[in-house]
N, CA, C and O atoms as CSV, one atom per row, in Angstrom:
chain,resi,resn,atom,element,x,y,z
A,1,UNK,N,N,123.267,150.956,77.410
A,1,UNK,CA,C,123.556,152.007,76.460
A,1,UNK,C,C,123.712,153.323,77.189
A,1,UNK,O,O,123.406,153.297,78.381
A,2,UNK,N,N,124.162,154.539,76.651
A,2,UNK,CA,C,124.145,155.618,77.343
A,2,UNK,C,C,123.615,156.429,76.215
A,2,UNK,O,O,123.812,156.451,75.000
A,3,UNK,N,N,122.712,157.227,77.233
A,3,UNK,CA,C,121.986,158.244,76.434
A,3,UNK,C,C,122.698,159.567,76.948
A,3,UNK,O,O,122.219,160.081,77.959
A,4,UNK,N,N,123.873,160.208,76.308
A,4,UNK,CA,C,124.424,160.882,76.862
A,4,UNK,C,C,123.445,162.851,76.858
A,4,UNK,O,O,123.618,163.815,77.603
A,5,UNK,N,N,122.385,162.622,75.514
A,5,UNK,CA,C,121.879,163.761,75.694
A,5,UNK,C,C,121.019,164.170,77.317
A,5,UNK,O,O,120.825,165.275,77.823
A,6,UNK,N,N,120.739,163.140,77.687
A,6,UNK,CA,C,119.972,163.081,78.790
A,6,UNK,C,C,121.207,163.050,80.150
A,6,UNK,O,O,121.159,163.644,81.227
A,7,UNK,N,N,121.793,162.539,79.852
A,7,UNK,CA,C,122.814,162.263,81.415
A,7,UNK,C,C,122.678,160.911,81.947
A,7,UNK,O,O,123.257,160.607,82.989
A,8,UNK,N,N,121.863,159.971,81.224
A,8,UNK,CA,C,121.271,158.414,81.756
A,8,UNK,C,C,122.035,157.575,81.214
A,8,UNK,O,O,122.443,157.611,80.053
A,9,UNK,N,N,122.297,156.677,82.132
A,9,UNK,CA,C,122.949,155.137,81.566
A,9,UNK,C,C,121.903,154.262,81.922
A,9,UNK,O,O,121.468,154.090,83.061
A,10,UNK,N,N,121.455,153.622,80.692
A,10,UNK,CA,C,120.401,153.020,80.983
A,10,UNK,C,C,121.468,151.007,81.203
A,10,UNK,O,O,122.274,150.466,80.446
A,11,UNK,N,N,120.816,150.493,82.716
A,11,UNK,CA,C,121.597,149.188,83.250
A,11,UNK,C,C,120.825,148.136,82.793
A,11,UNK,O,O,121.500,147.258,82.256
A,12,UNK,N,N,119.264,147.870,82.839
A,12,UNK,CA,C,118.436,146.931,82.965
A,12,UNK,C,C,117.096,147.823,82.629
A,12,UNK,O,O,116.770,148.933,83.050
A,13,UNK,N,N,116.344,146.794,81.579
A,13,UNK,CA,C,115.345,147.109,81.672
A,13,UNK,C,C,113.865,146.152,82.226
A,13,UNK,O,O,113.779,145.344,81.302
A,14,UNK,N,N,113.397,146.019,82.617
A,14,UNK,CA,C,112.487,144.831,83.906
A,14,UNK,C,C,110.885,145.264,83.783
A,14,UNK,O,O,110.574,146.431,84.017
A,15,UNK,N,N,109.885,144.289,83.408
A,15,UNK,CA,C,108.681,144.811,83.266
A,15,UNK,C,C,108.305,144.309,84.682
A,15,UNK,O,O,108.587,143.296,85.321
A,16,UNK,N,N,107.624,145.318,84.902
A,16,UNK,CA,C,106.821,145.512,86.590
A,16,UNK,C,C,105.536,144.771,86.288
A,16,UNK,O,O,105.106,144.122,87.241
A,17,UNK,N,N,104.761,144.720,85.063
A,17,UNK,CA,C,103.561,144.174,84.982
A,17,UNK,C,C,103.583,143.627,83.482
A,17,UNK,O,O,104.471,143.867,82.665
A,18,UNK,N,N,102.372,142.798,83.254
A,18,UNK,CA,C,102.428,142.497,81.810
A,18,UNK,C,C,100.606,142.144,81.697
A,18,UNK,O,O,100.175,141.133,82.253
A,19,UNK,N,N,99.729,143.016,80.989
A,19,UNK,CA,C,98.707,142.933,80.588
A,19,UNK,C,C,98.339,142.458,79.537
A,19,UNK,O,O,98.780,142.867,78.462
A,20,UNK,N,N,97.324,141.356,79.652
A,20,UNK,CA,C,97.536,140.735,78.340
A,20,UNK,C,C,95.617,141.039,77.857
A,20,UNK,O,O,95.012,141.607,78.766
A,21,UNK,N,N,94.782,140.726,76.650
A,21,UNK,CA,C,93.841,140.693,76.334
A,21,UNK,C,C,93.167,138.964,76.891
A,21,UNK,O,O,93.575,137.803,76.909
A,22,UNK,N,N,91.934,139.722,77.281
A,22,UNK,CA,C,90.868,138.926,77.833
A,22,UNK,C,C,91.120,137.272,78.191
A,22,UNK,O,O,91.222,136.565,79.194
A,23,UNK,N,N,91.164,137.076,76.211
A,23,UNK,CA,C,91.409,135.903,76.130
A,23,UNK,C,C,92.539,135.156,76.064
A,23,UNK,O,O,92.339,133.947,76.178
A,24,UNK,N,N,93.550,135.463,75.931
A,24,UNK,CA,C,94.997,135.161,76.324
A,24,UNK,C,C,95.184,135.573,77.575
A,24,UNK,O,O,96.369,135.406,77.863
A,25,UNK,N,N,94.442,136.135,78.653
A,25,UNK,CA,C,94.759,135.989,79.991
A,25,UNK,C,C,94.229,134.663,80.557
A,25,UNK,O,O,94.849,133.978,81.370
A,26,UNK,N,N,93.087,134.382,80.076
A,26,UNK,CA,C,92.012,133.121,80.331
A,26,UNK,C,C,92.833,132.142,79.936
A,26,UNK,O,O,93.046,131.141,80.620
A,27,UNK,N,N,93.385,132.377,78.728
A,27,UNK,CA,C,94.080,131.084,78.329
A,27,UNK,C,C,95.623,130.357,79.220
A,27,UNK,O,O,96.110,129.234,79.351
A,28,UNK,N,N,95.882,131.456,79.577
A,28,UNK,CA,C,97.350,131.483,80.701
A,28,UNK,C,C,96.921,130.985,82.090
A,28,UNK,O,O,97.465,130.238,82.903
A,29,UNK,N,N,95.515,131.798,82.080
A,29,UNK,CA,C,94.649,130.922,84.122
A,29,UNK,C,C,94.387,129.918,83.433
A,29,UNK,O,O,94.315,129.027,84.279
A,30,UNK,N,N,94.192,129.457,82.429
A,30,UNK,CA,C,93.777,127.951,82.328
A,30,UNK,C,C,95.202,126.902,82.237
A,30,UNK,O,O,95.076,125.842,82.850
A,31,UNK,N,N,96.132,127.061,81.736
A,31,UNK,CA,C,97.065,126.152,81.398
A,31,UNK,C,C,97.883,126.388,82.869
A,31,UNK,O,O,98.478,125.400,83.298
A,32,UNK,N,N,97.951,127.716,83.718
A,32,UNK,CA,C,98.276,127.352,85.024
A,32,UNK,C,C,97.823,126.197,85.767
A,32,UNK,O,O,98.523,125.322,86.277
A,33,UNK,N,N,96.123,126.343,85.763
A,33,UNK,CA,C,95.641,125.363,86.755
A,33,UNK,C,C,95.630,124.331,86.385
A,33,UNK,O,O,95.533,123.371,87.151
A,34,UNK,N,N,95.739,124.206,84.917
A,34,UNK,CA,C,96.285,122.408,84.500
A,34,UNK,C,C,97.258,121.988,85.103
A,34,UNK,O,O,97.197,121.066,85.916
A,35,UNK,N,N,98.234,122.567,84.811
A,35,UNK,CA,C,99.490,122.655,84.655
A,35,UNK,C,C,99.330,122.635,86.578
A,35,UNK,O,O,100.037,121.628,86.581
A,36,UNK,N,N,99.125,122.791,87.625
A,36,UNK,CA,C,99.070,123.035,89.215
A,36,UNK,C,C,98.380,121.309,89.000
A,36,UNK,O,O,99.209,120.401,89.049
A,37,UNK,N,N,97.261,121.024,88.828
A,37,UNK,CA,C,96.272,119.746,88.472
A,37,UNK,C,C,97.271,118.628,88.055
A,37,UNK,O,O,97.078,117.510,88.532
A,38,UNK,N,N,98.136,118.786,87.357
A,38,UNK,CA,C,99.318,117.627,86.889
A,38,UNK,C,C,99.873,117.741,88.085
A,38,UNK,O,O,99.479,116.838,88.823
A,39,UNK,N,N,100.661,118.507,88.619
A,39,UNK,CA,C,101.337,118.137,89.491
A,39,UNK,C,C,100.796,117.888,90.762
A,39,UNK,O,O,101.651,117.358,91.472
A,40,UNK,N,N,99.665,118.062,91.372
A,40,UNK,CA,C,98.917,117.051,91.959
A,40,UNK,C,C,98.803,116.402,91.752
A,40,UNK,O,O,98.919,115.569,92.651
A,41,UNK,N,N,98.464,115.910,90.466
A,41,UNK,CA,C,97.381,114.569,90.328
A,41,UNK,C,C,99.484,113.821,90.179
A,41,UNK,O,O,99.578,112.700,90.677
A,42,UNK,N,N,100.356,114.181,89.806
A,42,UNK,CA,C,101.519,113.299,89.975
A,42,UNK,C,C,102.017,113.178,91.362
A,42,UNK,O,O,102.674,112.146,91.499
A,43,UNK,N,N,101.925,113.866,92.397
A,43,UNK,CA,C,102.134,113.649,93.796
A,43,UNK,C,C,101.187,112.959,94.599
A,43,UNK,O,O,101.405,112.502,95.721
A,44,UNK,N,N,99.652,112.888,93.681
A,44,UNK,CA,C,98.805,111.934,94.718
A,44,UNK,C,C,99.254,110.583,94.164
A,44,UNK,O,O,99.318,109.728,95.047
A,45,UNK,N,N,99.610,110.121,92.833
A,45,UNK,CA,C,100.141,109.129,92.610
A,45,UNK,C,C,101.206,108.445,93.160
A,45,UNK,O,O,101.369,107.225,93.131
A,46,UNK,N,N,101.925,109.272,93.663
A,46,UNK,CA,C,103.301,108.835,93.969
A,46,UNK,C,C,102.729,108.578,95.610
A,46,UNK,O,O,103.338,107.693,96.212
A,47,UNK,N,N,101.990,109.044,96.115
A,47,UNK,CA,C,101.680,109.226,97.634
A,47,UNK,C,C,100.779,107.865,97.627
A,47,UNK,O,O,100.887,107.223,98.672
A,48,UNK,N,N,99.867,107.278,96.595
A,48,UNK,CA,C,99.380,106.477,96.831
A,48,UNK,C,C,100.476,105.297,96.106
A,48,UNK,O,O,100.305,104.081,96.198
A,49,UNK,N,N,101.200,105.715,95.646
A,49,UNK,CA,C,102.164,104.003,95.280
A,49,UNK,C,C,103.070,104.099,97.073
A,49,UNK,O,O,103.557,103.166,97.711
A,50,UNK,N,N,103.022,105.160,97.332
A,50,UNK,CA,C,104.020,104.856,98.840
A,50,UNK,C,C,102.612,103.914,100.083
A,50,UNK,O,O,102.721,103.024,100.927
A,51,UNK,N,N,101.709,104.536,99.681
A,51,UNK,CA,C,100.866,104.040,100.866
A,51,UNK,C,C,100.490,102.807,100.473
A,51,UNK,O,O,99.780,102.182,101.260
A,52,UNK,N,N,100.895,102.121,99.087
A,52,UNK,CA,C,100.289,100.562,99.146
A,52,UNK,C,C,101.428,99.574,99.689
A,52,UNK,O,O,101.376,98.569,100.398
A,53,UNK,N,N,102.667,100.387,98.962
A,53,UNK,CA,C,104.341,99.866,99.613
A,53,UNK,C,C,104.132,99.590,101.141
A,53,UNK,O,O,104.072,98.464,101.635
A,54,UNK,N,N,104.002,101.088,102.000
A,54,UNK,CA,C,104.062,100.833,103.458
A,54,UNK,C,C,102.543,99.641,103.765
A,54,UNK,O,O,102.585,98.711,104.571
A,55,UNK,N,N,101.535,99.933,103.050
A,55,UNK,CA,C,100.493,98.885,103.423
A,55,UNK,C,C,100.776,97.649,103.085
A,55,UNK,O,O,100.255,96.866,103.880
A,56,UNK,N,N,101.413,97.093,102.197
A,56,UNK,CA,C,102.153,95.918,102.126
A,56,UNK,C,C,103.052,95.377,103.040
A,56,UNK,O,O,103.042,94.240,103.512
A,57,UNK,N,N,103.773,96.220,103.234
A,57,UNK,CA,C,104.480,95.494,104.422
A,57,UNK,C,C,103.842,95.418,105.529
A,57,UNK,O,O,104.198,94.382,106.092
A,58,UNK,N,N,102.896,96.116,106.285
A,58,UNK,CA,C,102.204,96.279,107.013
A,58,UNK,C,C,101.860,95.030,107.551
A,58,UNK,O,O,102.245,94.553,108.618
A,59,UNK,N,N,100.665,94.263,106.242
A,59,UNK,CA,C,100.109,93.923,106.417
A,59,UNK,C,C,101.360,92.222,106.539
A,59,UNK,O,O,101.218,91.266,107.302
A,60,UNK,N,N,102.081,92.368,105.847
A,60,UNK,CA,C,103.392,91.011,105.906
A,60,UNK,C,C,103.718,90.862,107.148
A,60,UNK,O,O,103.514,89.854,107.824
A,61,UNK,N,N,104.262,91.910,107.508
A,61,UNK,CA,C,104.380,92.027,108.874
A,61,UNK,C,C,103.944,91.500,110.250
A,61,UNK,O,O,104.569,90.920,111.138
A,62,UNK,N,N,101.998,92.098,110.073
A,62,UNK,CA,C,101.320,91.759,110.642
A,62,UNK,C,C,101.288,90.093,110.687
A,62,UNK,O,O,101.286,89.413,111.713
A,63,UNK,N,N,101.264,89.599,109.282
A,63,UNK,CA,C,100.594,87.860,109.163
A,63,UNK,C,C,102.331,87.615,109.838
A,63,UNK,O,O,102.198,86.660,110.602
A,64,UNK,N,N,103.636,88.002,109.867
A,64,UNK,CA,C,104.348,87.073,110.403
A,64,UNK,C,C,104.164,87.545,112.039
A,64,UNK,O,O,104.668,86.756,112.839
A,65,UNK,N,N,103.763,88.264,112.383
A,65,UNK,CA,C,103.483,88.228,114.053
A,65,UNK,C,C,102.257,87.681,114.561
A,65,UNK,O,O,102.140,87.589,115.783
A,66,UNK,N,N,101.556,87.397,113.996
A,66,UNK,CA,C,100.349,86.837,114.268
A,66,UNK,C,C,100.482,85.607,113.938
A,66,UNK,O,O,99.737,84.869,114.582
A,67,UNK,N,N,101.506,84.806,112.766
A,67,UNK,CA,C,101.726,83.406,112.688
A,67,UNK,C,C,102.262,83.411,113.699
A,67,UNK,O,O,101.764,82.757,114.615
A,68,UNK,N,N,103.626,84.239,113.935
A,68,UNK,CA,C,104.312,83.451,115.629
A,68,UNK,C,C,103.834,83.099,116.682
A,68,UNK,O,O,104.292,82.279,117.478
A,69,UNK,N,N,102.476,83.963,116.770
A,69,UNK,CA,C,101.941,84.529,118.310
A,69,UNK,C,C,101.103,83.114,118.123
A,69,UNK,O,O,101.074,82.376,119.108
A,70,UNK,N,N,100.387,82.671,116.868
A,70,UNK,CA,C,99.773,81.547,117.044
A,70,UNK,C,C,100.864,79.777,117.239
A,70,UNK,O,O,100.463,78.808,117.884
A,71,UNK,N,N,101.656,79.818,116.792
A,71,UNK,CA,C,102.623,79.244,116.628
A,71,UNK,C,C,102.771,79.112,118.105
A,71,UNK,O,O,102.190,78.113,118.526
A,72,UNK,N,N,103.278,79.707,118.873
A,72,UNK,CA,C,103.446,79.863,120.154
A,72,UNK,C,C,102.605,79.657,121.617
A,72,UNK,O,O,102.910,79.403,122.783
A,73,UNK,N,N,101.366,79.919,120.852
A,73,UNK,CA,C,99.912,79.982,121.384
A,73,UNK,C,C,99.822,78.312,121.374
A,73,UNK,O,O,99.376,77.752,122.375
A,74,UNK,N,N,100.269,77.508,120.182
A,74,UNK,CA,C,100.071,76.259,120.081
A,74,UNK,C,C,101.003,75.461,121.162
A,74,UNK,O,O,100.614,74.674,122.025
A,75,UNK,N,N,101.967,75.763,120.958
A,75,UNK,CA,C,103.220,75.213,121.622
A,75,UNK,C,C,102.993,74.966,123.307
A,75,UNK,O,O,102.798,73.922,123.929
A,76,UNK,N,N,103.112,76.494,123.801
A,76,UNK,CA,C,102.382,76.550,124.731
A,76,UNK,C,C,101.095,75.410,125.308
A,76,UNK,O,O,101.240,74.592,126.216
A,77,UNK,N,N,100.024,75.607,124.610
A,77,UNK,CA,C,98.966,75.331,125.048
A,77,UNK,C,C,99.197,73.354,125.135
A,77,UNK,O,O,98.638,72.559,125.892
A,78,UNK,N,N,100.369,73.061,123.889
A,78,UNK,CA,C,100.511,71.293,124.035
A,78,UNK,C,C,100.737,71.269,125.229
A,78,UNK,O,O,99.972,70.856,126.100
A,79,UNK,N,N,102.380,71.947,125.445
A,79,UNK,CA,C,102.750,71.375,126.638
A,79,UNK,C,C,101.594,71.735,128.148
A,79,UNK,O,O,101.317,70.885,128.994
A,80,UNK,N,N,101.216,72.803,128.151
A,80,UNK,CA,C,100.343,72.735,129.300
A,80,UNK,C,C,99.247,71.187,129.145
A,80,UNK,O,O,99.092,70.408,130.086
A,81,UNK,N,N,98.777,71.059,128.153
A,81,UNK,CA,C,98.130,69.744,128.042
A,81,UNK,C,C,98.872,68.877,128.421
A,81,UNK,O,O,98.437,68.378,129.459
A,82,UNK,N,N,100.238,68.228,127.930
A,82,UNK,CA,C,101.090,67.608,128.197
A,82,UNK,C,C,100.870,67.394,129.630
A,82,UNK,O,O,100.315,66.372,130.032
A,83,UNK,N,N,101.260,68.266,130.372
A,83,UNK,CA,C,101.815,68.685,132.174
A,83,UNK,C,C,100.501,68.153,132.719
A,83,UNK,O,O,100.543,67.351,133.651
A,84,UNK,N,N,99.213,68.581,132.154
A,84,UNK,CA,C,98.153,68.336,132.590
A,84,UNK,C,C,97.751,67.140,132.508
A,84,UNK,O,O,96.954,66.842,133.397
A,85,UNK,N,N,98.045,66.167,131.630
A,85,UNK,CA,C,97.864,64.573,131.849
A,85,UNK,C,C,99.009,63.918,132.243
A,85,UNK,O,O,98.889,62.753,132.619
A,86,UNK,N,N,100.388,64.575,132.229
A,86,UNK,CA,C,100.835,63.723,133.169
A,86,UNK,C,C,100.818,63.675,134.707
A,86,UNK,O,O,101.251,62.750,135.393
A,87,UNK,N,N,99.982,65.356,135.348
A,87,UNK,CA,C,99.388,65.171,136.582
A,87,UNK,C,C,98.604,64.366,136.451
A,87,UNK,O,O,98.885,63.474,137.251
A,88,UNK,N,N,97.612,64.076,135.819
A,88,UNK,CA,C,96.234,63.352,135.772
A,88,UNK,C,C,97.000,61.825,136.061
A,88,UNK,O,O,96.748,61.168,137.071
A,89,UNK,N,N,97.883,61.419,135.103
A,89,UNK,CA,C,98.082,59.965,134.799
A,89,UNK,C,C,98.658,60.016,136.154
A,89,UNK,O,O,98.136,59.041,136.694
A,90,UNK,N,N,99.367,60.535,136.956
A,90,UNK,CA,C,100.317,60.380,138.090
A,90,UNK,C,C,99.056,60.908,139.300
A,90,UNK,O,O,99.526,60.706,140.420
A,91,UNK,N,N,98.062,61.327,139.364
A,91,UNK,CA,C,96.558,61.251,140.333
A,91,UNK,C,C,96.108,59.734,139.966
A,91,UNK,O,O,96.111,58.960,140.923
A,92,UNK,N,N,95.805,59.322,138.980
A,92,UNK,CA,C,95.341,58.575,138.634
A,92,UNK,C,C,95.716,57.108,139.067
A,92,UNK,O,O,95.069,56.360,139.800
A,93,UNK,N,N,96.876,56.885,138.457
A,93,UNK,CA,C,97.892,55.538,139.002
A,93,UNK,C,C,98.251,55.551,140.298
A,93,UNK,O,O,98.609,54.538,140.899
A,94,UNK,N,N,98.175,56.747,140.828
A,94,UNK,CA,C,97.975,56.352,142.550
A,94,UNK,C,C,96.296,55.953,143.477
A,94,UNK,O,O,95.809,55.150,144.273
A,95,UNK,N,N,95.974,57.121,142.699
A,95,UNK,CA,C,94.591,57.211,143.521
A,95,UNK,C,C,93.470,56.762,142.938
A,95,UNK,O,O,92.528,57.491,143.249
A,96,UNK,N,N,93.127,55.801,142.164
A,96,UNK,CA,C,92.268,55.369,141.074
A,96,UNK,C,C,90.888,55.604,141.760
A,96,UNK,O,O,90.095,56.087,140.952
A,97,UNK,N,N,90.322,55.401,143.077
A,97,UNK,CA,C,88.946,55.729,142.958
A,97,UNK,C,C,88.790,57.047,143.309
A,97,UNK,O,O,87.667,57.517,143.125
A,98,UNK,N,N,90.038,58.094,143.984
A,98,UNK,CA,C,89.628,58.990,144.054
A,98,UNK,C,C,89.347,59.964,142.840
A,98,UNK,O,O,88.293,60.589,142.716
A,99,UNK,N,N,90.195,60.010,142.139
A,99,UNK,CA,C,90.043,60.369,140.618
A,99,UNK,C,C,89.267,60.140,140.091
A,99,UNK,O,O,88.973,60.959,139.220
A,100,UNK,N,N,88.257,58.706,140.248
A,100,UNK,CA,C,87.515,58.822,139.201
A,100,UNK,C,C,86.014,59.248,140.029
A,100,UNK,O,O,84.987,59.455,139.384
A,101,UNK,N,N,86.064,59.343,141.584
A,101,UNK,CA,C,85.258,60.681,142.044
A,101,UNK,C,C,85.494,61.803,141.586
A,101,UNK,O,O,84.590,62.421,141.025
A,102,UNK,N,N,86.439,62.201,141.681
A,102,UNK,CA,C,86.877,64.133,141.458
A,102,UNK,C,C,86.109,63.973,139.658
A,102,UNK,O,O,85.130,64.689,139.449
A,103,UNK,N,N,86.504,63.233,138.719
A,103,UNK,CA,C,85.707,63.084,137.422
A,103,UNK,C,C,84.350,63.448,137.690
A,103,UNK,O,O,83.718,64.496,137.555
A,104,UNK,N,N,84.040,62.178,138.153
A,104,UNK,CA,C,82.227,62.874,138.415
A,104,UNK,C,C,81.680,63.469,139.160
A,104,UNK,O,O,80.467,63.267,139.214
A,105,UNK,N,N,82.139,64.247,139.877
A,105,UNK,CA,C,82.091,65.130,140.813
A,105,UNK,C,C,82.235,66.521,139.682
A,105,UNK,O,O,81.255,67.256,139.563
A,106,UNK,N,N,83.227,66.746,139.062
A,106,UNK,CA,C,83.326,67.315,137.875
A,106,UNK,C,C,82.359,67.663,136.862
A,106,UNK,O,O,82.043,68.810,136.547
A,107,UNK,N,N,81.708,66.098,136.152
A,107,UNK,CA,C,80.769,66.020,135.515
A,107,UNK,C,C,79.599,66.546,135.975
A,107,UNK,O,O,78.943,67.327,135.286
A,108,UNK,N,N,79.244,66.179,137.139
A,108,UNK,CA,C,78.235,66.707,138.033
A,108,UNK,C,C,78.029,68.682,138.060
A,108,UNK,O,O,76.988,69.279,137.784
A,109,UNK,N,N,79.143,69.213,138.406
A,109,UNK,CA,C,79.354,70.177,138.452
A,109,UNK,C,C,78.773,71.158,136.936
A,109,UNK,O,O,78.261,72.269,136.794
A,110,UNK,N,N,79.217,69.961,135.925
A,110,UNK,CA,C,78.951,71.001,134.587
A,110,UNK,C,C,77.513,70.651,133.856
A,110,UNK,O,O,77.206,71.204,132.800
A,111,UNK,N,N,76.932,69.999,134.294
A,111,UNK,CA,C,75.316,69.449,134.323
A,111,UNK,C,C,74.342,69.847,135.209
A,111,UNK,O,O,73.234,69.973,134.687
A,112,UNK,N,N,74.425,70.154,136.723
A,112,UNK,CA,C,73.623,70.116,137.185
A,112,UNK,C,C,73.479,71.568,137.664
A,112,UNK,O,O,74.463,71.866,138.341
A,113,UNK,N,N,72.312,72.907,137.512
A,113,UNK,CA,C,72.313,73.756,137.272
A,113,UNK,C,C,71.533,74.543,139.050
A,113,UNK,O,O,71.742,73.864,140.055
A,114,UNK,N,N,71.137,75.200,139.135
A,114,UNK,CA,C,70.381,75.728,140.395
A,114,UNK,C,C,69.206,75.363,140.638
A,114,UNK,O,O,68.747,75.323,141.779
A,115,UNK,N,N,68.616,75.074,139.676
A,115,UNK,CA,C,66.725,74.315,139.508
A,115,UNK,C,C,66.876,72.965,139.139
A,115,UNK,O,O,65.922,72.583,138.462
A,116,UNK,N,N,68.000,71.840,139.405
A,116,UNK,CA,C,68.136,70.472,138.773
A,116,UNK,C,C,67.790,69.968,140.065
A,116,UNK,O,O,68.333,70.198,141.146
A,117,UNK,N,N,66.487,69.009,139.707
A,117,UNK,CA,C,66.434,68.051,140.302
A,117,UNK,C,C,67.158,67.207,140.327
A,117,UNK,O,O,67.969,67.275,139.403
A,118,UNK,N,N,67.359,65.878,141.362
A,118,UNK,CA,C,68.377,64.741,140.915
A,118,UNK,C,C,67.874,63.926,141.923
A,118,UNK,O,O,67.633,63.997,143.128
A,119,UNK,N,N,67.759,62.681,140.499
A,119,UNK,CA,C,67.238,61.464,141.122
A,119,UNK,C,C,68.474,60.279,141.535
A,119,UNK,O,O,68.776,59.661,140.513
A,120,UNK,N,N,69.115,59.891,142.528
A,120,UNK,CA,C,70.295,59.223,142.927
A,120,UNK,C,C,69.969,57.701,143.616
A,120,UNK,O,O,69.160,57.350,144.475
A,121,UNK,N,N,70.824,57.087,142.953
A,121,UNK,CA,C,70.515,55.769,143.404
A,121,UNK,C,C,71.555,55.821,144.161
A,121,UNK,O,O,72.616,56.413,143.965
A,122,UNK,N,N,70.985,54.721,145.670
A,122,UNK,CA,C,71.664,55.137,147.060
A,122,UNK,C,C,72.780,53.923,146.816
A,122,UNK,O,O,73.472,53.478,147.732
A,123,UNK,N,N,72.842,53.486,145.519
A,123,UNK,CA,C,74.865,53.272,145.675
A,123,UNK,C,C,75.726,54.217,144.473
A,123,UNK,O,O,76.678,53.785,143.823
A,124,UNK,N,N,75.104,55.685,144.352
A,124,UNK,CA,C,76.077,56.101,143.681
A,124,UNK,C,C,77.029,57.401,144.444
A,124,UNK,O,O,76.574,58.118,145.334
A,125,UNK,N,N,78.252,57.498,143.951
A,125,UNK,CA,C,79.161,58.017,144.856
A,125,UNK,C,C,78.814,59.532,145.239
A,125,UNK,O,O,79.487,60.070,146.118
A,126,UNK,N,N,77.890,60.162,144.673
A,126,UNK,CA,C,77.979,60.984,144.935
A,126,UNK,C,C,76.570,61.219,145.953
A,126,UNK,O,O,76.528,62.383,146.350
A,127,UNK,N,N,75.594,60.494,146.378
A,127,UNK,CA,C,74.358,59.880,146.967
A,127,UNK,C,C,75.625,59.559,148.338
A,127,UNK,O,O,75.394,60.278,149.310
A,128,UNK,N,N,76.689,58.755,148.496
A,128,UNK,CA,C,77.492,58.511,149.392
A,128,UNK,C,C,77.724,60.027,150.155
A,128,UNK,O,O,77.580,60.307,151.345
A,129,UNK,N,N,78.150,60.923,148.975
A,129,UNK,CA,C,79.070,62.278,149.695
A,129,UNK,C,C,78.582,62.639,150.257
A,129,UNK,O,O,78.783,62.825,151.457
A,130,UNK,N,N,77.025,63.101,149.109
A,130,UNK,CA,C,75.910,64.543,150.134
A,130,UNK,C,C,75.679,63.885,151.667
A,130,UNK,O,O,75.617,64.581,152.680
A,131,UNK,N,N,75.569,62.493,151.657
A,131,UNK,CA,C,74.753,61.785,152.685
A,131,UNK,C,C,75.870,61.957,153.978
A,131,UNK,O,O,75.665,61.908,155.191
A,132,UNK,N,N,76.653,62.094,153.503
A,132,UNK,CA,C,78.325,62.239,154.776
A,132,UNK,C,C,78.113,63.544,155.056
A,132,UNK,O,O,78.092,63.896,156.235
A,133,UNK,N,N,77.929,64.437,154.058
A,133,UNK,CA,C,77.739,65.797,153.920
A,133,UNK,C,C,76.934,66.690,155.557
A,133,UNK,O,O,77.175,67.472,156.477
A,134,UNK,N,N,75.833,65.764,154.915
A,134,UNK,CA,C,74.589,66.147,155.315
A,134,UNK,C,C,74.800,65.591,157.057
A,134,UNK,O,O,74.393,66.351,157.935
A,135,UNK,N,N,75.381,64.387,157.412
A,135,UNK,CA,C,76.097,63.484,158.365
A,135,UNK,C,C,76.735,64.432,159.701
A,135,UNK,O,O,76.552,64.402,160.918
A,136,UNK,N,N,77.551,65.248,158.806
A,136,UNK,CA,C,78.667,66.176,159.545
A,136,UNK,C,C,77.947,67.507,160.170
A,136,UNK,O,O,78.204,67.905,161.306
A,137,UNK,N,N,77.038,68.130,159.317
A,137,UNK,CA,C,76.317,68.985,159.579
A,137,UNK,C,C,75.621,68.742,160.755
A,137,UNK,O,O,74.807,69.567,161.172
């Protein structure tokens, strides 16, 4: 408008402040911090539907690398068994009494401790060894 007695054209008018009574100010800080409280409480929601998503796969993830690794772990471990009795069967079918020394020689090994006595009857093979043993010395 123009207020021509004055010389002013008034462009915009813009409140710099707005004072309200007690309780209608209280009532405005209150429906703010609700109103702030929703939209948290809707972003922790959404933050926890993302963290069960990524924890889901996570955890899928995990069980298919850990099936492979066992899977593999198995595979592995046949054939080394495998390799390992067909050395044995191929020691064996050649060398039959030595093998079945190195056995109890073996057995011996996982029985008899630092304080084991041992009572040996002088035809058993290993009563033979110490006695060669002891021979060479």
């Amino acid at each position: 408008k123009i207020t021509p007695q004055y010389g002013i054209e008034l462009m915009d008018v813009m409140f710099k402040r707005v004072n309200y009574i007690e309780s209608v100010r209280l009532k405005v800080y209150d429906r703010m911090i609700s109103e702030r409280k929703r939209i948290a409480a809707e972003k922790r929601s959404t933050g926890e539907g993302l963290k069960a998503e990524i924890l889901g796969r996570v955890d899928r993830e995990l069980a298919e690398i850990t099936s492979k690794a066992r899977r593999e772990a198995t595979e592995i471990r046949g054939a080394a068994d495998a390799e390992a009795t067909r050395i044995y069967g191929e020691a064996y079918s050649g060398h039959a009494e030595f093998f079945a020394f190195q056995k109890s020689l073996e057995s011996y090994r996982n029985i008899i401790t630092k304080n084991t006595s041992l009572i040996l009857s002088s035809d058993s093979d290993l009563f033979h060894y110490l006695e060669n043993q002891k021979v060479r010395k």
